[in-house]
Residue, then its C-alpha position, 0 to 999 in steps of 0.5 A: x136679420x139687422x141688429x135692432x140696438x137699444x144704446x146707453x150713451x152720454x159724453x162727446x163719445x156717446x154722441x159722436x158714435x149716435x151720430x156715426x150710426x145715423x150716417x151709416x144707418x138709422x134704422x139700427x138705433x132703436x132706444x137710446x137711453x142717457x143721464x144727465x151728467x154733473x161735474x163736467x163743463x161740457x154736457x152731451x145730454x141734450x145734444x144726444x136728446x135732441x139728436x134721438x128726437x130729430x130722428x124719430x128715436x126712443x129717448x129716455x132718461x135712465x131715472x125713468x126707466x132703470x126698472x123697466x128695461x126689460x119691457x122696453x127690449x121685448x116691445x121693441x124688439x131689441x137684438x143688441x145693447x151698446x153702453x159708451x161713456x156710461x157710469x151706471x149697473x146695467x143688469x146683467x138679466x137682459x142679456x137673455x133678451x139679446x142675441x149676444x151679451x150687452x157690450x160695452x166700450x171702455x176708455x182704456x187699453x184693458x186690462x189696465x185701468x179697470x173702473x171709473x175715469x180712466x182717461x183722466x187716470x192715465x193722463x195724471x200716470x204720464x201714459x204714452x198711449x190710451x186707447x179704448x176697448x169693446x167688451x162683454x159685459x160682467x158682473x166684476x168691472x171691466x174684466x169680460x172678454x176683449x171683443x175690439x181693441x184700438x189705441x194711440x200715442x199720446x204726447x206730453x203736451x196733449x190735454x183731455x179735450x184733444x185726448x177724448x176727440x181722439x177717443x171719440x174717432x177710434x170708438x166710431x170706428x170700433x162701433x161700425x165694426x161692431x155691427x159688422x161682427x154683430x150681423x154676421x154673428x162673427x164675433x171673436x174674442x179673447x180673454x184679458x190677463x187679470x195678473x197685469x191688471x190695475x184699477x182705476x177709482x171714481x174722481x169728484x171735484x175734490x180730487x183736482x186740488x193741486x198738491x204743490x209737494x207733488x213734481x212740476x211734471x205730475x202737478x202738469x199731468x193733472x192739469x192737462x188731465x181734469x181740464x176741460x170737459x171736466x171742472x179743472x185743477x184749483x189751488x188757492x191764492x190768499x183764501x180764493x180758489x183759482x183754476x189752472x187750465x195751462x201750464x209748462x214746466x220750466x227749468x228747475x232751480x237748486x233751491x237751499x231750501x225748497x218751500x213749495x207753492x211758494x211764487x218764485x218769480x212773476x214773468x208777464x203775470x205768469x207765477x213760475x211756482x216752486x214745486x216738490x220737485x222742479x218747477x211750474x209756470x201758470x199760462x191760464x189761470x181764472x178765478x171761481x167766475x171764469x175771469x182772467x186771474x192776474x197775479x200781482x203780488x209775489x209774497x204769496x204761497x198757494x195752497x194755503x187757506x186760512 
């Protein structure tokens, strides 16, 4: 009997992996059921939509239909349910409408990083792999049982967007074997280790204000970490909020007394900034409108308001 999959999805994951299925078989994707996300640069919602319509796929909005779940999966006959880059409670009281338990794909190597925005979390933690993990569904976050695992090395160079491109390939990979291991009802699991694991909390816009008192090399991963797709890094410049969306750390100075934030010098219009520890170049940098920020004053200190 084929599998007959309702799909929570949003983000490039979420997207990619619907049309990894189509190509591989559009009859499995019965419902795919989205949100529309916010603090992001880059929204799937629509491509995802329009990609369901143009398939002659159920979509619908999780507002519209977060109380009904349970009429959807019996008119429609739903064997499986998948969630991929989703942010919300599903109850747990479908899986008795399912043959196996509702599954879920987490952007990290379990049981690290249980929770919300894992991937920009191990970038800010200078990880030197991410991956994702398949699991079963739990009442606790991110503990059920491993079903598929994958990873791969990262550098100290890589940003976000590269990151989850990666990301997207593994869990298309991970989906199609899957729905090998759903048809053949061959799923093999194993349990994660609670003792190591570490957890991972929400992020809003808020949290990508730069912190000059932090290192050159953690003030960097947050750079690279909340970049695009996600709304970027800001610090201030004379009561303006400006956005770093590149930077490299350079050789440090012995600084008699170290005032971070402080510009220590301006090379080409790019500020070499004094950091807690070591010291950072600003390559890219925009105002709150997306022009091109160009610094021409070096008696500044960024961070400050007033």
């Amino acid at each position: 009997m084929r599998s007959k999959l309702m799909l929570f999805i949003a983000t490039e994951k979420g997207e990619c992996v619907l049309k990894s299925l189509l190509s591989f078989d559009k009859d499995l994707v019965k419902i795919v059921i989205g949100f529309n996300e916010v603090n992001v640069k880059e929204n799937y919602y629509n491509e995802i939509k329009d990609r369901c319509q143009n398939n002659e796929i159920l979509f619908y909005d999780w507002n519209d239909v977060k109380s009904n779940l349970e009429c959807l999966l019996i008119n429609e006959d739903i064997s499986e349910a998948v969630a991929i880059g989703w942010k919300f409670f599903i109850p747990l009281s479908i899986n008795k409408y399912l043959k196996h338990k509702l599954i879920v794909f987490h952007d990290s190597l379990l049981p690290q990083y249980r929770g919300f925005a894992p991937t920009p979390t191990a970038l800010i933690c200078g990880e030197k792999e991410i991956g994702m993990s398949v699991i079963y569904a739990e009442k606790e976050a991110d503990c059920g049982d491993i079903i598929i695992q994958k990873k791969f090395c990262v550098d100290e160079k890589i940003y976000i967007k590269d990151v989850i491109k990666k990301q997207s390939e593994l869990y298309c990979e991970a989906m199609l074997e899957l729905i090998t291991k759903l048809e053949n009802d061959n799923i093999i699991t194993y349990k994660q280790n609670s003792n190591n694991a570490t957890y991972s909390i929400w992020r809003n816009p808020e949290d990508c204000e730069i912190d000059w008192n932090d290192s050159s090399e953690k003030i960097y991963n947050l750079i690279r970490a909340v970049n695009i797709p996600y709304t970027g890094a800001f610090t201030y410049f004379e009561n303006e909020r400006i956005y770093i969306w590149k930077a490299e750390p350079v050789d440090d100075l012995n600084f008699a007394i170290r005032n971070s934030g402080k510009i220590w010098k301006i090379d080409n219009g790019m500020p070499l900034i004094v950091c807690g520890e070591g010291v950072l170049k600003l390559t890219d940098i925009t105002d709150e409108n997306g022009n091109d920020f160009i610094f021409n004053k070096l008696r500044i200190r960024l961070g400050r308001r007033w």
